[in-house]
N, C-alpha and C positions, 0 to 999 in steps of 0.2 A: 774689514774681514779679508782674510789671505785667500780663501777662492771667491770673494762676491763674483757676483754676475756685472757688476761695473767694470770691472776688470777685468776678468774673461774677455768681455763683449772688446773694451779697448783695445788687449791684446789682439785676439782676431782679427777686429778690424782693422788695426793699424800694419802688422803683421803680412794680411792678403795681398793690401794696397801693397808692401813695400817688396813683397815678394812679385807681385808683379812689374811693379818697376825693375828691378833686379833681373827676373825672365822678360822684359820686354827691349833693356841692353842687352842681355846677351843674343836673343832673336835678332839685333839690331847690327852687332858689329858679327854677328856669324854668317848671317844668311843676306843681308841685305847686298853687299858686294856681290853675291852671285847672282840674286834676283834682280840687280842693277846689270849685270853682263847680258844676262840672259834676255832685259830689254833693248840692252843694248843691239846685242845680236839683230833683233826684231827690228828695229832702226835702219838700221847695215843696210840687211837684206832689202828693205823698202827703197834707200838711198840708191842702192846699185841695179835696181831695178827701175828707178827712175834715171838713172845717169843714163843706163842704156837703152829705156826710151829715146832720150835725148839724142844719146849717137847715131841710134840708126834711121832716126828721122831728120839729123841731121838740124836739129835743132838746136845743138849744143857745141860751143866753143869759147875761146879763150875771152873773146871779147863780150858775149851777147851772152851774157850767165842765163840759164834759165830759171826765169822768177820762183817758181813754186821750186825747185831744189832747194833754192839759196835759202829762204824763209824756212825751209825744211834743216836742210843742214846745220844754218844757225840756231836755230831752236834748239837742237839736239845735240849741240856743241861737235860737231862733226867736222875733222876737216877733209878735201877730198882735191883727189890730183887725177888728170888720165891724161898719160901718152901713148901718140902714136909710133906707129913703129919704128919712127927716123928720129925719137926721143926728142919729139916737140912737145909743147903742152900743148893741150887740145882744151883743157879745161882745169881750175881751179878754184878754190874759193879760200884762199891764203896769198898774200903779198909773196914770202919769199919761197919763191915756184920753185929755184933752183935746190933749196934743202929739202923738198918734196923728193921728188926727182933720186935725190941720193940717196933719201930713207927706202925709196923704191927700190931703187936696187942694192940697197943692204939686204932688206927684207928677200932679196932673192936671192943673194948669193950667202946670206950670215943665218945658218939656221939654231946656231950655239943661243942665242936669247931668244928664242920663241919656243911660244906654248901652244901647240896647234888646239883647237877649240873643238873646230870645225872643218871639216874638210871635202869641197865638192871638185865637178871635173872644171868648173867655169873661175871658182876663189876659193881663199882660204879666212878663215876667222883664228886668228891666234893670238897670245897677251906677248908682247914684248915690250923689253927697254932698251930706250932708245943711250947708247952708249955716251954721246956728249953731253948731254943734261943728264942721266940715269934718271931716266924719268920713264915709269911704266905706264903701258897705252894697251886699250884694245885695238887688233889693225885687222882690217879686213883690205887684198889683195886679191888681184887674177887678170885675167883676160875676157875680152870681150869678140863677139865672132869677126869682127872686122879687123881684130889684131889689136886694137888698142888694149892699152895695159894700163889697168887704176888702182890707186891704193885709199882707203879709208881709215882713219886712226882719232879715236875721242878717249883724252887722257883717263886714268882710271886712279890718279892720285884725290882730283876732287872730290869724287865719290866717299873714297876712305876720308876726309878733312869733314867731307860733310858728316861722313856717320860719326867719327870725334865730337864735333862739335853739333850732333843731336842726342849723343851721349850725353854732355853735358848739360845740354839742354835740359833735359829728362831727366838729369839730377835733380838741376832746380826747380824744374817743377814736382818731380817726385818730391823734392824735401819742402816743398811750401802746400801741397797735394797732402803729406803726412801730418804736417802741422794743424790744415786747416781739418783734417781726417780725425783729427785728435781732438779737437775743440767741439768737432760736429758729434763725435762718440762718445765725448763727456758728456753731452749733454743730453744727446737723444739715450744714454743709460740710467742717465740720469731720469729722466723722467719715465723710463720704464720700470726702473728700481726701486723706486721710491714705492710707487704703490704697492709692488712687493713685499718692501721694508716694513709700510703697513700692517699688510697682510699677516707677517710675519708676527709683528707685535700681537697685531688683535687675537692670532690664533696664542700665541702664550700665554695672555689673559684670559681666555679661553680656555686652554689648558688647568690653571691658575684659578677658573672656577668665576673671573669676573667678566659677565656679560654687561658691565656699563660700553664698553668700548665699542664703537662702530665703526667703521670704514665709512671715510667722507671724502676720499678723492674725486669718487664719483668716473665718469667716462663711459663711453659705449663699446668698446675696447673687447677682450677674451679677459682682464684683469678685472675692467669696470664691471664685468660680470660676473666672474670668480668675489669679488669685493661683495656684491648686492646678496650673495648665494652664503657668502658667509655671517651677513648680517642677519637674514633668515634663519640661518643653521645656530647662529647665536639668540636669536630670539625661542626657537622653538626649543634648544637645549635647556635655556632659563625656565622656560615653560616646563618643560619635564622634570627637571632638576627639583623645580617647586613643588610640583605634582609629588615627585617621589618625597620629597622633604615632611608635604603634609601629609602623603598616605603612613609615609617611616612614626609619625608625631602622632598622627590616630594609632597607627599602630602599638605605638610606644605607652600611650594612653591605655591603651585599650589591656595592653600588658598590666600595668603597674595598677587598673582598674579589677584586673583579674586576678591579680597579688595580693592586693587591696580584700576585693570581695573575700579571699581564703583566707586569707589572715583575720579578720573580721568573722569570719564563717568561725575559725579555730578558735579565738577568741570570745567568743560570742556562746559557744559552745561551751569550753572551760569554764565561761563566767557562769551560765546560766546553773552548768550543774553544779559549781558551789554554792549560788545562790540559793539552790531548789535541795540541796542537801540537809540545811537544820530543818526548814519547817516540815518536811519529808520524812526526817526523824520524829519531830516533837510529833506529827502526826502521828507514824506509827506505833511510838512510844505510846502515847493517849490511849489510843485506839485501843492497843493489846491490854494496857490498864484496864479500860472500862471493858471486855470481853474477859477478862479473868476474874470481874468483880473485886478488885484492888482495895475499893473503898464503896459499897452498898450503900452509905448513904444518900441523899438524893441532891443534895449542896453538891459532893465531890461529884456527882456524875456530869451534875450540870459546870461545871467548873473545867471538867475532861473536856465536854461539848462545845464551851466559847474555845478553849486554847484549839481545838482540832480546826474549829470554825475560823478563827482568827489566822491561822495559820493559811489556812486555803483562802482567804480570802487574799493573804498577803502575795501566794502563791499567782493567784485569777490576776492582781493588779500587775504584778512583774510583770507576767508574760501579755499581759496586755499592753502594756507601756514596749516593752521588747520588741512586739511587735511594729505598733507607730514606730518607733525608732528606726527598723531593722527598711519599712518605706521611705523613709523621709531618710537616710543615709543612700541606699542605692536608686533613689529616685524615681521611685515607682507610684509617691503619693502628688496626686499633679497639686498645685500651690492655684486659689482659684483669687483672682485680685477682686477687692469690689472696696468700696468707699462706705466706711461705716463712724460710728460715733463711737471714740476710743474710751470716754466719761463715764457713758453708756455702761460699758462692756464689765468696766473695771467694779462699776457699781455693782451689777450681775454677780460678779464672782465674790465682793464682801457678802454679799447676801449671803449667797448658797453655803457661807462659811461661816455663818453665824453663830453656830450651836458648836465649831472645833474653836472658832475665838473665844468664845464663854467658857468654852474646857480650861484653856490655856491663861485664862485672866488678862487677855493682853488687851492693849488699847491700842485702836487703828484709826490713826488719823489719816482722813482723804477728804479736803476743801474743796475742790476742784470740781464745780456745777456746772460752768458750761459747757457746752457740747464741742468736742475737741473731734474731727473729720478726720478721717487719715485713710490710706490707699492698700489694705495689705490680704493676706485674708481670713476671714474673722475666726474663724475655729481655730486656727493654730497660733491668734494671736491670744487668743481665751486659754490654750493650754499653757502658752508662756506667762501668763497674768498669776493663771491658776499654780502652774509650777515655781514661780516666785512666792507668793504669798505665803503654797504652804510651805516653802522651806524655811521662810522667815518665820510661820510660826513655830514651826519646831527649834526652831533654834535661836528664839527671843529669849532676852533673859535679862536681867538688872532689874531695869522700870518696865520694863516689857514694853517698850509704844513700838508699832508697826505704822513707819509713815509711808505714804504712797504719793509723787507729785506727778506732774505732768509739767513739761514747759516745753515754749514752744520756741524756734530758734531757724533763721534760713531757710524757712519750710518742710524742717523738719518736727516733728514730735518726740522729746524724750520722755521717759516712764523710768522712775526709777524705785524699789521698796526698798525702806531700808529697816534694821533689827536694831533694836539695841542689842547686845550681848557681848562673847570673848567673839575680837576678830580672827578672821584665817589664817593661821601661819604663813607668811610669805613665801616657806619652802611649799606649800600646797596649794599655793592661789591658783597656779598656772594647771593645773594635774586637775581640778574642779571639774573640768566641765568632759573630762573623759567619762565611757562609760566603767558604772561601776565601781568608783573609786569613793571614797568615805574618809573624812577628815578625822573623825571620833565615831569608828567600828562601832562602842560597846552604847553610843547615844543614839547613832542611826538604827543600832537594833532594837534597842528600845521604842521608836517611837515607829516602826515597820516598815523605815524607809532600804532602799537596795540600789543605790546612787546611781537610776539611770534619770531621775529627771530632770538636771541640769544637761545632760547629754541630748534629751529632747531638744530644750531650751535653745543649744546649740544647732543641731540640724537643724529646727524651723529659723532661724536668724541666715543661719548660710545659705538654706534654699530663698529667702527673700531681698540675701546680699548687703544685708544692714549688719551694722554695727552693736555689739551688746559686750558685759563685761559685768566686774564686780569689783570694788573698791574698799579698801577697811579702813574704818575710821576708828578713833579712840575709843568709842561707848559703843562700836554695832562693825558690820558691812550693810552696803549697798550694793544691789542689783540694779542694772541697767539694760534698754537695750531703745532702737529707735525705731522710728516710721515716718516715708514720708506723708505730708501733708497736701501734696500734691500729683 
């Protein structure tokens, strides 16, 4: 990355250090030379204050140096001469006295190379060079009250050799002080970056909507804690994200539940009132008949009275069934389970249909004696028994047999009736189990059916989540549906 923070941090750091090096020579060769005089001076003055202890205690001369000067002097690279007034030496601490002596009275009669410093009634501090070597000195001269005359002078070339060569000094260590600066900031950015780098990622993904990602650097840090905060912030976003997801999915339901119901409402409506249209006529029709005396004899009045009767009763059964339907679709009829004898049941319903099987001439084989137990619940497995059987009688036809099996299979119970007759179109198989729908209009009106009980059929199998169907075979169909057995 062209601005990381790895590299920031490198620049800076590397940068301050080097920029300090850089101000720490120029501090060095600018000011050290003065603050080196300016100790210097402070030397001097101590030196000439001991020399002239020495003189006027008469403790000091040419042979008998006095100790603490000399260790003084030399320490401080000082050299020091005093004559007396008959320009003897009285003291030194240099071998050749006599070039002393001279610089003495250059220093007082040659003032074209001197830089006075300092200037009192007793000496002088000033920088001169010394013309036979050209070699610059600070020199401290004057008099003393007894008339002698001394001079003090500590070269000022060393000073400058030494600030050079701590110049350079300060290179190399400034350039091995950067290197090592550089090595130290790769890596302490390095290990601050990184969790960053992290961070960075996990907040993308984040972004991006995937909260698998954690932050596992870990540390006790301002990061390692920023890292733990966004772990959290990512668990409790997932949590919300969810929260919204399934409140958005109930909602979404609850939509398409409420689309559903109106559609069905509209539906359901259209149907009923073409459904309730003919017998609604034939009634009327009948009715105005027999009220206008159409036909007085007593056969056609009774003949008005079954069609009116027949009619309304076809009317009573619709909206009866319409209604089971209209609970068992919005689930308003609760499904009650209990464990009953499926053999039983089925036996029950040939029964109760004894007198519409002798109408119809059909033959209904059901073999099936023992007691077959199944888990479901029993009235709405009796409506689907019931609403198979009679649609297979209406619409038996060849040899007319209505078979009915049961088999039993992985714990489950099939049931299945089958008709002889014409099979279902394959274009209408799938359209069957809507409501309202009719294979052969002018059959189903004949025999008073109004195609919601296969649509029963349907809800009760969905609200107990089994499996049902219907199958055509060469000589009939087959209805199906299952239960378990456990």
């Amino acid at each position: 990355m062209k601005y990381s923070i790895k590299r920031q941090m490198m620049t800076v750091f590397v940068g301050l250090i080097l920029f300090m090096i850089v101000v720490f020579m120029i501090v060095n060769g600018s000011f050290l030379e003065k603050y080196y005089i300016s100790n210097k001076k402070s030397e001097f003055i101590k030196a000439y204050t001991m020399v002239q202890e020495g003189v006027e205690n008469g403790t000091i001369d040419s042979e008998t140096p006095e100790k603490d000067l000399g260790r003084f002097t030399e320490k401080n690279n000082i050299s020091i001469a005093v004559i007396d007034s008959e320009y003897n030496v009285v003291y030194t601490n240099v071998r050749e006295k006599q070039m002393m002596v001279v610089q003495l009275f250059g220093y007082l009669y040659d003032k074209n190379h001197q830089e006075i410093l300092e200037k009192t009634d007793s000496y002088d501090i000033c920088k001169s060079v010394d013309p036979q070597n050209n070699t610059e000195y600070l020199t401290m001269w004057g008099n003393f009250d007894n008339g002698d005359i001394f001079i003090m002078r500590s070269p000022l070339e060393s000073i400058r050799s030494a600030v050079m060569i701590f110049n350079r000094f300060i290179g190399v260590v400034g350039g091995c002080v950067i290197l090592v600066s550089v090595l130290l900031a790769w890596y302490f950015s390095k290990r601050i970056t990184e969790p960053i780098m992290e961070l960075a990622t996990l907040s993308q993904k984040m972004a991006d909507l995937d909260f698998d990602a954690k932050y596992t650097s870990g540390g006790s840090n301002e990061i390692g804690v920023l890292g733990e905060n966004f772990n959290r912030m990512s668990e409790r976003l997932e949590q919300t994200i969810s929260n919204l997801k399934e409140a958005n999915y109930k909602l979404q339901k609850d939509i398409e539940q409420k689309e559903k119901r109106e559609n069905m409402r509209s539906e359901f409506l259209g149907n009923v009132s073409h459904e309730l249209k003919t017998p609604i006529a034939l009634i009327q029709g009948y009715a105005e008949g027999l009220k206008e005396g159409v036909n007085d004899d007593p056969e056609s009045r009774e003949f008005y009275c079954e069609v009116i009767m027949d009619e309304a009763g076809k009317m009573n059964r619709m909206v009866k069934n319409l209604l089971a339907l209209n609970q068992l679709e919005f689930g308003e009829d609760d499904v009650q389970f209990e464990r009953f004898d499926i053999t039983s049941l089925i036996s029950g319903v040939l029964q109760s249909l004894d007198i519409l099987i002798e109408q119809k001439e059909a033959q209904v084989i059901f073999r099936h004696k023992n007691p077959v137990y199944v888990w479901a619940d029993e009235f709405k497995v009796e409506q689907v028994v019931r609403n198979y059987v009679n649609n297979a009688l209406n619409h038996v036809d060849g040899e007319k047999v209505i078979e009915i099996k049961i088999t039993q299979e992985n714990d489950m119970a099939k049931i299945t009736v089958f008709n002889t007759g014409t099979p279902i179109p394959e274009e209408d198989l799938p359209h069957i189990w809507e409501k309202f729908y009719k294979v052969d209009k002018a059959r189903t009106r004949e025999y008073g059916g109004n195609g919601i009980g296969l649509s029963i059929v349907k809800a009760i199998m969905d609200s107990f989540g089994k499996g049902y169907g219907a199958i055509n075979h060469t000589n009939g169909v087959e209805f199906w549906f299952e239960l378990d057995m456990k």
